[in-house]
C-alpha positions in Angstrom: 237.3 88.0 -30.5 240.8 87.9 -31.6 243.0 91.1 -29.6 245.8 90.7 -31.5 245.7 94.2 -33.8 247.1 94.1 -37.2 247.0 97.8 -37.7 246.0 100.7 -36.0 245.9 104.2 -37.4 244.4 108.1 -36.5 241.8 109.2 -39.5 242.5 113.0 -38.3 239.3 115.3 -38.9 238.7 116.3 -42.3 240.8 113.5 -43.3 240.3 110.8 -45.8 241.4 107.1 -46.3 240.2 103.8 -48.5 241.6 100.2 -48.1 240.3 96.8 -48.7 239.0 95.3 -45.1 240.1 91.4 -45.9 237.3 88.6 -45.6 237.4 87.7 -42.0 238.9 90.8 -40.4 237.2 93.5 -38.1 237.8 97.1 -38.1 237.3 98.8 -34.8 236.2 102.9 -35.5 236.6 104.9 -32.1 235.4 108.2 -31.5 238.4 109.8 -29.8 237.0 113.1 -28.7 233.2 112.8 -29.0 231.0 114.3 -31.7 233.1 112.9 -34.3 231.6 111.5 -37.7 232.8 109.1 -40.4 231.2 109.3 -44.0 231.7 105.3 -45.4 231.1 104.3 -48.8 231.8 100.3 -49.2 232.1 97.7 -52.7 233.3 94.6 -53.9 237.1 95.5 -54.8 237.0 92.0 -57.0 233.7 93.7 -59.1 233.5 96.9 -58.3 230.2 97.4 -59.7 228.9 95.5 -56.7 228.6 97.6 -53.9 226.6 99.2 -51.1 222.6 99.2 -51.4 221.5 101.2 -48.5 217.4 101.0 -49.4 217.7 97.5 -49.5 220.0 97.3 -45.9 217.0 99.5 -44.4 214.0 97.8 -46.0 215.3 94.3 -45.9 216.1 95.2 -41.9 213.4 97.2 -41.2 215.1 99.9 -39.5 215.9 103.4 -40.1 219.1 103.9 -38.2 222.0 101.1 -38.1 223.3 99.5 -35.0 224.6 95.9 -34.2 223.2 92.7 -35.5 222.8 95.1 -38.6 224.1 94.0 -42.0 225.2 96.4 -44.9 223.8 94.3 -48.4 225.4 94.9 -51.6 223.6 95.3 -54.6 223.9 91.6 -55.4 221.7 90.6 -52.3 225.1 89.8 -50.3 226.7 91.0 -46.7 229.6 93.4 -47.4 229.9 94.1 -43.4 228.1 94.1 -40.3 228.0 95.8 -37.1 229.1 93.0 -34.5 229.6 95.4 -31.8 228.6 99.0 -31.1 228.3 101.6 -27.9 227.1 104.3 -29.9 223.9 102.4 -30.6 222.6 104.8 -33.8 224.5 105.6 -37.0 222.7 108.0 -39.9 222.2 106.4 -43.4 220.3 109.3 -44.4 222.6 112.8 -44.3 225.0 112.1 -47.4 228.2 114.6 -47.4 228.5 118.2 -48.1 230.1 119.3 -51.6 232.8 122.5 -52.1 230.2 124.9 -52.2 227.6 123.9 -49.4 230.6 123.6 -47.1 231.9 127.1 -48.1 228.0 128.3 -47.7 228.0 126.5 -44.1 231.4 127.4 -42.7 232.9 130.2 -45.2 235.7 130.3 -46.5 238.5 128.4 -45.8 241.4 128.2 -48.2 244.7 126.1 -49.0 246.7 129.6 -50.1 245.4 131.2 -46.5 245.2 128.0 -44.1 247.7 125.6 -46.1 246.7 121.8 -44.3 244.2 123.2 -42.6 241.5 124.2 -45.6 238.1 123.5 -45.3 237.6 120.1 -47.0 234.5 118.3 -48.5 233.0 115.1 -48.4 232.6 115.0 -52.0 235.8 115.9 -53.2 237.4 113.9 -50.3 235.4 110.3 -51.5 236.7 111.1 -55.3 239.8 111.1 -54.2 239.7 108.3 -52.4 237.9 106.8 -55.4 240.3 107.5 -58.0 243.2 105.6 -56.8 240.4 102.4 -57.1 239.7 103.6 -60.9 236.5 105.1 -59.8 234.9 108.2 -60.9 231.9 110.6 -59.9 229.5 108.4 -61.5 230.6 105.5 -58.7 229.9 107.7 -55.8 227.5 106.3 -53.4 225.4 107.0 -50.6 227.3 107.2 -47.5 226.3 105.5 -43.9 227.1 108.4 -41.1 228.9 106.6 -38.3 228.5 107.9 -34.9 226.0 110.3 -35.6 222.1 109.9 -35.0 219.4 111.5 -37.1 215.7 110.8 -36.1 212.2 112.2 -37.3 210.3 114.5 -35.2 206.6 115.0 -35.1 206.1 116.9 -38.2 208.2 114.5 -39.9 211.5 116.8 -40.1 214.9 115.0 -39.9 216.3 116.2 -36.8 220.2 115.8 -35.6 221.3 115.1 -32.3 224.1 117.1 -31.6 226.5 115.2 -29.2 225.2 111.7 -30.0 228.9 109.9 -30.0 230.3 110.1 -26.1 234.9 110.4 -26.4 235.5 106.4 -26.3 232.3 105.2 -28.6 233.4 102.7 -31.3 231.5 100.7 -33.5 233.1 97.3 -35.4 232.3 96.0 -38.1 232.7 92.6 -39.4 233.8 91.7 -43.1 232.5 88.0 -44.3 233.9 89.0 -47.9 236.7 91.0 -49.3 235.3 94.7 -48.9 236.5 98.0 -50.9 235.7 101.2 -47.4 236.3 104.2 -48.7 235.6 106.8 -45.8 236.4 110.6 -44.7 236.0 112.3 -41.1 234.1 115.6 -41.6 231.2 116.7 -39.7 227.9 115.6 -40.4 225.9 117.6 -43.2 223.2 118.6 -40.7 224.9 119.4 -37.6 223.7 123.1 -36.8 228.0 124.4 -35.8 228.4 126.7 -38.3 232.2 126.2 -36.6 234.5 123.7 -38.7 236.2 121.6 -36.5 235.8 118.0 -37.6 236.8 115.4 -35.3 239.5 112.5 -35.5 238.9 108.7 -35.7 240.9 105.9 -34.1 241.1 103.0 -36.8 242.1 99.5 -35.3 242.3 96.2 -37.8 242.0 92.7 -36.5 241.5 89.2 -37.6 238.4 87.6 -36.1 239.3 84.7 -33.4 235.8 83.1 -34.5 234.3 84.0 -37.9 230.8 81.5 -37.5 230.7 84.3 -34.3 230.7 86.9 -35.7 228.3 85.8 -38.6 225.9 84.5 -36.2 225.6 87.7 -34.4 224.4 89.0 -37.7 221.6 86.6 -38.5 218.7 88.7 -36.6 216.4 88.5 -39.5 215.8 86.0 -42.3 216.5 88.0 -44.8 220.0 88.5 -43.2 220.2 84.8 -43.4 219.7 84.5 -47.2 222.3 87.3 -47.9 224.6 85.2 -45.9 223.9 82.3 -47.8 224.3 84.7 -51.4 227.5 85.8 -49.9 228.8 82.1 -48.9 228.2 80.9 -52.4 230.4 84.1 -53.8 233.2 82.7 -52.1 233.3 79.2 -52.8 
């Protein structure tokens, strides 16, 4: 891969940010601290009524968490992204984000007129505004994938959340074989048990793939990975 960074940013905790990741190009998330979480939505920007189908990306994969060699399809049976490399090695696609009034319940309050910058944000109303400068509304918002956190099922068949999943260091890329629409906010995971708010920052890193067949073929670990390649091939002729 390419070294050569186009951009490299700091998505500080309880933060929010949305950009188009360009066909070709590989955005590096690192977990700065440890423990951190990002909340990512992703669609077509061209159509934005494409975009992410997370039952079909678990049931076409069959897998319940997301890792490397793992695509993210679209609606349309194409590849949005996948995960070419990752040292975390589980990210949720289960949890969602919290809302104004669950985080209030969960953490308490935390207001702009008493802590100015440093309110208590939601993931909600963090996405929206995110979505809005795309023209999207409440009706557009999506289920989210939960990067760097890990959620399994225990014997009674409870989701359970592993508290200190993402070591300080742990990144996870992900490769983009079209033009994709991320939309994405760094609060803590819905289910972690802190009642404590203190969400985490994230190191964002952009670079253009040295060998885009590469990073594709990393990708192709099922056949139905290889036809959503082939859906997403014919999009961009």
């Amino acid at each position: 891969m390419n070294t050569t960074t186009l951009r490299d940013a700091v998505l500080p905790g309880g933060g929010h940010l949305s950009f188009v990741l360009k066909r070709g190009q590989i955005l590096r998330m690192t977990d700065i601290e440890g423990g951190a979480n990002v909340s990512l939505m992703m669609l077509n920007p061209h159509e934005k009524s494409e975009r992410l189908n997370l039952p079909d990306t678990l049931k076409g994969q069959h897998t319940a968490r997301l890792t490397a060699g793992h695509c993210f399809y679209s609606d349309m049976g194409r590849v949005l992204a996948g995960i070419v490399e990752d040292t975390c090695g589980w990210h949720d696609p289960f949890g969602g984000v919290l809302n104004a009034a669950e985080v209030t319940e969960k953490y308490g309050q935390g207001r702009y007129q008493e802590l100015r910058n440093s309110f208590f944000r939601n993931g909600t109303d963090n996405l929206l505004v995110e979505m809005g400068k795309w023209d999207l509304n409440l009706e557009d918002l999506l289920m989210v994938v939960n990067f760097f956190s890990k959620v399994s099922v225990n014997d009674d068949g409870a989701f359970c959340f592993h508290r200190d999943h993402s070591l300080p260091g742990s990144y996870v890329e992900l490769f983009a074989p079209m033009d994709v629409l991320v939309v994405m906010t760094a609060l803590q995971h819905p289910m972690d048990s802190s009642t404590e708010y203190a969400p985490r920052p994230v190191q964002l890193s952009w670079r253009q793939a040295e060998d885009e067949q590469a990073a594709i073929n990393a990708l192709l670990t099922r056949p139905e990975n290889d036809r959503a390649f082939a859906n997403t091939q014919r999009f961009a002729l």
